[in-house]
N, C-alpha and C positions, 0 to 999 in steps of 0.2 A: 504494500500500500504506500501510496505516497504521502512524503513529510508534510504537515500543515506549512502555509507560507505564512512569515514572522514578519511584522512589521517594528522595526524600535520604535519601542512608544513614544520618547523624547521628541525625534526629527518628525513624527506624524504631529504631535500638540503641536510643535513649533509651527508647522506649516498649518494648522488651522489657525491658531490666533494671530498669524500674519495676512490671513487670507481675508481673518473679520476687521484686524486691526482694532481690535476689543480694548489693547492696554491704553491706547492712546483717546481714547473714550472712558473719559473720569467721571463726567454726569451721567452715562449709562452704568457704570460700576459701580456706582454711589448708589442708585436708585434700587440695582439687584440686590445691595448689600442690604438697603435699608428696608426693603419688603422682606428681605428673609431674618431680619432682625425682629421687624413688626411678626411675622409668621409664627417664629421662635415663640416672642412673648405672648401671641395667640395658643399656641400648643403647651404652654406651661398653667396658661390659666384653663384649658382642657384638663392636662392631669391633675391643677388640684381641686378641680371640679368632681373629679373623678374620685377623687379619695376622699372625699367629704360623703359619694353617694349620690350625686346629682349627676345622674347619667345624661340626661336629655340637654343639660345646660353645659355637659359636655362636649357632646356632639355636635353641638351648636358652635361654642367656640373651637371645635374642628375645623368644621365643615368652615366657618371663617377663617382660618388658617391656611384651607390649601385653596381658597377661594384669592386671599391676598398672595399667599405665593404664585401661584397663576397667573392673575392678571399683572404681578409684576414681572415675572417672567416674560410676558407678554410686550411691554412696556419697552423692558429693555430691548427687546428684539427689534422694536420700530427704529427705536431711535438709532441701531445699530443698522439695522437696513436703509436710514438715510443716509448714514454714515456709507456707506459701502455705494450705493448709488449715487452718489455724490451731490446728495440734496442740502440743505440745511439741515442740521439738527435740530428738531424738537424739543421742547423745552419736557422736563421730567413730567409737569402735570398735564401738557397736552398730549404726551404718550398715553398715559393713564387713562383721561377720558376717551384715545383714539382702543385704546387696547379692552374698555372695557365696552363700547360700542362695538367692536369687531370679535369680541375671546368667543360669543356663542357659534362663529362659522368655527373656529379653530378648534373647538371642541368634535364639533359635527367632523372636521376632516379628521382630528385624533379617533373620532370613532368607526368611522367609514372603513 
């Protein structure tokens, strides 16, 4: 049988985040950081939801958690695709409003 073919993983990242040019995009990295900071603090107030017994006010602050990870995920992606198409960048909050008018097709295509 033949050998798997290997990629080094180093030279493959290097070549995607020069391809996004992601590092040189500080208000898109700010933005990821600080949705999954908000998300974090979303899923902490889930567990001690959770160990108090309040299951449903759990779920609640989940279901908020991977709803802001999401749409920040989302967010950054725009502002990164303008970046890459050599548009202006977006400001973080007009990502936001664009990525939470747009996140229901992107779900539909994650599901498809």
């Amino acid at each position: 049988h033949a050998a798997p073919m290997t990629i080094p993983l180093l030279p493959a990242l290097a070549r995607v985040l020069s391809s996004i040019d992601a590092v040189r995009n500080l208000r898109a990295l700010y933005g990821l950081l600080a949705g999954f900071c908000m998300a974090g603090l979303l899923l902490a107030s889930a567990q001690s939801a959770l160990l108090r017994g309040d299951e449903l006010i759990s779920a609640l602050w989940m279901g908020l958690a991977l709803a802001v990870a999401f749409f920040s995920v989302n967010a950054t992606g725009l502002m990164l695709m303008d970046q890459a198409r050599a548009l202006p960048v977006r400001d973080p909050q007009d990502a936001l409003l664009d990525a939470l008018r747009c996140g229901h097709r992107v779900l539909l295509a994650l599901l498809a």
